[in-house]
C-alpha positions, 0 to 999 in steps of 0.5 A, spaced: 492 502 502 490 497 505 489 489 505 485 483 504 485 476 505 479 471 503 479 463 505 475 457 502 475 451 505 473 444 507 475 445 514 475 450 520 477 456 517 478 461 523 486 460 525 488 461 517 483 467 516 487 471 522 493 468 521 493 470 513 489 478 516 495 479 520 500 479 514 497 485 512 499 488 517 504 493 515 498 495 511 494 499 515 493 501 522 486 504 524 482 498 523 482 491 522 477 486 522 475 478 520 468 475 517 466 467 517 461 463 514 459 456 517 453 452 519 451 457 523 451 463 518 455 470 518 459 473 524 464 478 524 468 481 529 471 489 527 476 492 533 480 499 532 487 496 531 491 504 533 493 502 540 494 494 539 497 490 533 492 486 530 494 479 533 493 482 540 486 484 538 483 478 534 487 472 537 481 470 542 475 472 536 477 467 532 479 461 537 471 463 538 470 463 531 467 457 526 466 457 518 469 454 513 470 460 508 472 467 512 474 474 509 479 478 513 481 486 512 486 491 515 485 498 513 485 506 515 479 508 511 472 504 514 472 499 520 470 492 516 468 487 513 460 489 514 454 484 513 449 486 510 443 484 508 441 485 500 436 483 494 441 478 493 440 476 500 446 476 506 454 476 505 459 479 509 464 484 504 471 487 504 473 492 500 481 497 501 483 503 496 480 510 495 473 513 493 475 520 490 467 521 488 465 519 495 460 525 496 458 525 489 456 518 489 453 518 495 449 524 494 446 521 489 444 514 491 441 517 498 437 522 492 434 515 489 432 512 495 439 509 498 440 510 506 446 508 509 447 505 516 454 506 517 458 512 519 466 512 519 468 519 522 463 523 520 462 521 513 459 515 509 463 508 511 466 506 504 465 499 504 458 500 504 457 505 499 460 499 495 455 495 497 449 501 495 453 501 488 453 494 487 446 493 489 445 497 482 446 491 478 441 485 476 446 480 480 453 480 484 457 480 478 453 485 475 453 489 481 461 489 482 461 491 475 457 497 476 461 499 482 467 499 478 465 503 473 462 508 478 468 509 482 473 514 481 479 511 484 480 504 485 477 500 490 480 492 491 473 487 494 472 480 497 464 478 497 462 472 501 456 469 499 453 462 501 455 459 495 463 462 496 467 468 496 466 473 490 474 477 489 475 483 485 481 487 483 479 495 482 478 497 475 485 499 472 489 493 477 492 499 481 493 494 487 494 487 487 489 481 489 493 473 488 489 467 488 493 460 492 491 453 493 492 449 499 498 445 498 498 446 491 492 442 489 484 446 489 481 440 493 485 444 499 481 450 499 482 457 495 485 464 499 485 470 496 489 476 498 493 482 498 499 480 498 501 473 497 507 473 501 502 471 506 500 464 502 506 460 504 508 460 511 499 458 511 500 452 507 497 455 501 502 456 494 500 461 489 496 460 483 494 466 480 494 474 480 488 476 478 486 481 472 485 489 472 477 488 473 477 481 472 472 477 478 472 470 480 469 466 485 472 461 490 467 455 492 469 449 495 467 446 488 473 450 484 475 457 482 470 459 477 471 465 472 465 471 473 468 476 469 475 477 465 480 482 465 480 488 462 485 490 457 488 496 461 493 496 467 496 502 471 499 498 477 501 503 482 509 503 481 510 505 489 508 497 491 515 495 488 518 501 492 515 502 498 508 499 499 509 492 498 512 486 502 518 485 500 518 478 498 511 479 495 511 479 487 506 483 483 506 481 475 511 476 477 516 482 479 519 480 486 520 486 490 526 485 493 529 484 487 526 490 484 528 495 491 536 491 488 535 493 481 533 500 484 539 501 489 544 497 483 541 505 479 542 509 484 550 507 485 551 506 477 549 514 477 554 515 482 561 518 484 560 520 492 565 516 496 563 513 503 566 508 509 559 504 508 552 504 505 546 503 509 539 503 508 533 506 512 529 500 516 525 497 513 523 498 506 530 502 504 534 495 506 533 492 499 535 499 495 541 499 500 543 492 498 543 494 491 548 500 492 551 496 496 553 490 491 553 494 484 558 499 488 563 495 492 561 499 498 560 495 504 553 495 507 552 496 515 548 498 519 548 504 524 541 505 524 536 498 527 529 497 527 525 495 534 520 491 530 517 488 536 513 495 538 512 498 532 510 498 525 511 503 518 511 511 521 507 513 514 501 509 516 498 513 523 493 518 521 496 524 525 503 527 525 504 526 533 503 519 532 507 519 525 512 523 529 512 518 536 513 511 532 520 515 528 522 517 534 521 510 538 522 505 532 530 506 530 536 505 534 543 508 533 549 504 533 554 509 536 560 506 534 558 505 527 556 511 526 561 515 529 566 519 525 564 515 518 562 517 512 555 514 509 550 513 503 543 513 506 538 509 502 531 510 503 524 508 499 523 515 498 522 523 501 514 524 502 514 530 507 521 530 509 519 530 516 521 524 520 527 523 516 530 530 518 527 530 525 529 524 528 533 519 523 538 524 520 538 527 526 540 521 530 546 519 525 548 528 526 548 526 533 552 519 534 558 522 531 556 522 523 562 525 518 558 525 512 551 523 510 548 522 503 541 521 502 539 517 496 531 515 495 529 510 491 524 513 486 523 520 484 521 527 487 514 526 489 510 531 486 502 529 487 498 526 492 496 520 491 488 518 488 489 511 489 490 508 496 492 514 500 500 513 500 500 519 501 495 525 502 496 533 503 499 536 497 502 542 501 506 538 505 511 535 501 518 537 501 518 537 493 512 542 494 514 546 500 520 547 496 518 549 490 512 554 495 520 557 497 523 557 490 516 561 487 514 565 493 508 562 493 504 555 490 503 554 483 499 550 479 504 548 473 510 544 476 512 541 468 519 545 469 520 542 476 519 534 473 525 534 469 531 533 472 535 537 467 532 543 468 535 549 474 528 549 477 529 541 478 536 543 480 534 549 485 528 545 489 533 538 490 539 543 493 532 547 498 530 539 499 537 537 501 538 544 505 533 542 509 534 535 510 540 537 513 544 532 509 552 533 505 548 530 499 542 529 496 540 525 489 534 521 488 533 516 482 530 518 475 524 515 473 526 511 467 531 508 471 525 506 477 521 504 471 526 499 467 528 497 476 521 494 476 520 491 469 513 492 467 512 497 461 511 503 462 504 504 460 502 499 464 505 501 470 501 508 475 506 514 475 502 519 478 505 521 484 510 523 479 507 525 473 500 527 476 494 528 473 496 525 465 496 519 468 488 520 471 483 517 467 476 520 465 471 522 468 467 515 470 460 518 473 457 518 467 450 513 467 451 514 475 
C-alpha cells in the first residue's frame, strides 16, 4: 500500500522527515525516498530499500539534508517522491495507492500532448501520471480534484510548494492521512502521515484525521482548509486487521483494540480445547490475545519473530523472496511446542503458502499435538483494487479451493461467501486439508465489522465481497 510522511516547520527538518518516513516502513519494501524545501530549493534523494531497511539507506542522505518543510514515502509502486517543474512552477510530490486505469489514463494524456519522463518497470511512474492529471486543473487544488475523479482506484498525495505542503486523502478515504502538531501547539510545526503512530515518538501530538477527499495545506502560517471532505467513506477494513500498525488509529479506532475485539469473536464462536493460545508474529498477536482473554486460555509463545532482520513476508514483490523472509523471520520454541495442543491465530490466509510451508510446518516439526488455525477476518475472495494488499486472484487459497471444488475457475462465487451453505463448508474443509492443520474456522464478516466499530457502509469490503463494493466507472470528462 504504501505510506507518507510530511513536516513543516520553522527549523531544519531533515532528521524529523527521515525519522517519521521510517515509521512506514512495515508499508513497503521496494522504494523509499525523502524531499525537502529550504533556502536553497528543492532536493530529494530516492534508493531502492529491497536489500536494506530504510534508516540504513537514508541515514547519511538527510545529515546532508537542510529545508524547513520535507515530504517523505516508502512504496512498492513507483521510486518518489518526484520534483517536477510545472505551470504552477516546481514542487516535489508523493503519492501511495493503486491506479487501476493507468494504461487508459495515460494513453489519453500522451494523446493530448502529455509525455512522461519517469519510467517504473517498464511502465509509466504512477506519481507522474498524477502530476500529468493534476496538471489539468486551473490551480493545485483544482488539479488534485481532477485526479481524484479520473483515477479508479485510490490514490493518497503530499505536494510540497513554496508556500507549504498540499495533503490529499483519495477520494473514498480508503487510506488514512493525520495531521499533528508540534508539541500540541501549530506554532511548532505540521506533520502529516500515513500513520499517525509515528507522531508521538517525534515529538508531535495528533490533531486531526483528514476527510475522504478533503485536501489541506500545511504552511508555517497555520493549517488552511482547500477542499472539504466528501460525504462517502469506504475505509479499507483490512487496515484494522492486518495493514495498519498496531497503535495507530483510524476514525478514532485503535488497532489493537480492534485485532482484541476480533480475537475476543473468534473464542466466543468457539469450543475447541487447547493447552494455550498463540498468534503469528506480528500482526496475529492482538487477534490471539483477544482469544486469549475472552477464553481464559493462557497465551504463549512458541513461534517468536527476529524483528531486527526482517520485516512483513507479503510485502516482496516475488515469491522467493516472500518465501526466504517466512523461512528466515520465525523461531520455534521447541519446548513449548512440543506435545502441546494449540489455538493459532492470525490476521488472515492470503494464499496460504507461507503459513503451510514454513509456519505450520515448524510447529508439526518441533513436536506439535494439535494445531488450530483461526484468521481474524474472513475468507479472501477478491484481489484487492485499492492498495495492492493482495494481487493475483488465482493464487488465493479460497480460489484455489474452489478451482478444486468446481473442476475448474467460475466467475459466480455468491454460494461460496456465505458460511451457511455446503460449498462454504466444502472450500473451508480443502483450505484446512491443505494447510495441513487439525482445524480450520475463520471469523464471519458481521463479526469482523462490529470488531472494527465503523458502520458498515462506510467501511471497504472488497476483499470479501467484491465487485458490489466498486464504485462506477470514473473516466468520464477524462
Amino acid at each position: 500500500m504504501g505510506g507518507l510522511f510530511g513536516v513543516v516547520t520553522n527549523e531544519n527538518c531533515s532528521q524529523t522527515l527521515f525519522y517519521g518516513t521510517d515509521y512506514h516502513s512495515h508499508l513497503g519494501t521496494e522504494n523509499g525516498g525523502m524531499a525537502v524545501f529550504g533556502d536553497s530549493g528543492f532536493h530529494n534523494t530516492i534508493h531502492s530499500i529491497s536489500q536494506a531497511q530504510f534508516k540504513s539507506r537514508f541515514v547519511d542522505d538527510y545529515k546532508e539534508m537542510a529545508g524547513h518543510m520535507g515530504i517523505g514515502a516508502i512504496d512498492d509502486e513507483s521510486p518518489q517522491p518526484l520534483i517536477v517543474r510545472s505551470k504552477f512552477g516546481t514542487f516535489a510530490i508523493a503519492a501511495t495507492g493503486l491506479i487501476n486505469n493507468k494504461d487508459i489514463l495515460a494513453a489519453q494524456l500522451l494523446k493530448e500532448g502529455f509525455s512522461f519522463n519517469e519510467m517504473t518497470g517498464g511502465g509509466v511512474n504512477t506519481v507522474e501520471l498524477v502530476t500529468r492529471l493534476i496538471n489539468k486543473g486551473d490551480s493545485i487544488v483544482a488539479g488534485i480534484q481532477i485526479a481524484q475523479d479520473l483515477i479508479e482506484g485510490s490514490i493518497c498525495m503530499l505536494i510540497m510548494t513554496p508556500e507549504g505542503i498540499y495533503a490529499a486523502r483519495d477520494k473514498y478515504g480508503r487510506f488514512p492521512l493525520s495531521i499533528g502538531v508540534k508539541n500540541g501547539s501549530s506554532l511548532g510545526g505540521f506533520v502529516v502521515a500515513t500513520e499517525m503512530s509515528s507522531f508521538p515518538n517525534i515529538g508531535y501530538d495528533f490533531l486531526k484525521s483528514l476527510g475522504p477527499g478533503e485536501i489541506v495545506l500545511l504552511s508555517t502560517t497555520g493549517l488552511r482548509n482547500q477542499k472539504p471532505e466528501n460525504r462517502e467513506k469506504r475505509v479499507c477494513a483490512f487496515l484494522w486487521i492486518y495493514t495498519g500498525y498496531p497503535s495507530s488509529a483510524y476514525e478514532g479506532i485503535y488497532v489493537e483494540n480492534a485485532r482484541e475485539r476480533c480475537g475476543r469473536a473468534l473464542a466466543r464462536n468457539d469450543k475447541i480445547e487447547a493447552d494455550y493460545v498463540t498468534g503469528v508474529p506480528d500482526s496475529g498477536i492482538g487477534h490471539a490475545i483477544g482469544y486469549a482473554i475472552e477464553s481464559g486460555i493462557p497465551y504463549r509463545r512458541p513461534l517468536v519473530k527476529y524483528t531486527p532482520g526482517y520485516g512483513r513476508s507479503y510485502t516482496p514483490p516475488s515469491q522467493d523472496i516472500r518465501d526466504l523472509v517466512a523461512t528466515m523471520k520465525l523461531s520455534a520454541v521447541k519446548d513449548i511446542i512440543n506435545g502441546s495442543r494449540m489455538i493459532v491465530c492470525d490476521d488472515s490466509i492470503v494464499r496460504g503458502t507461507q503459513l503451510r510451508n514454513f509456519t505450520i510446518k515448524k510447529l508439526w516439526d518441533n513436536g506439535a499435538k494439535e494445531i488450530h488455525i483461526r484468521p481474524a477476518c474472513p475468507p479472501l475472495m477478491f484481489t484487492c483494487r485499492y492498495g495492492a494488499s493482495t494481487r493475483s486472484i488465482s493464487e488465493l487459497a479460497c480460489r484455489r479451493a474452489i478451482r478444486a471444488i468446481e473442476g475448474e475457475d467460475i466467475d459466480d462465487v455468491g454460494a461460496y461467501l456465505d458460511p451457511g451453505t455446503d460449498k462454504y463448508r466444502k472450500m473451508i474443509e480443502w483450505i484446512r486439508q491443505d494447510l495441513n492443520v487439525t482445524s480450520l474456522k475463520y471469523l464471519n464478516i458481521n463479526d469482523m465489522i462490529e470488531a472494527i466499530g465503523l458502520p458498515e457502509k462506510e467501511l471497504c469490503l472488497y476483499c470479501w465481497r467484491g465487485p458490489d463494493m466498486v464504485q462506477g466507472s470514473l473516466l468520464e470528462g477524462l
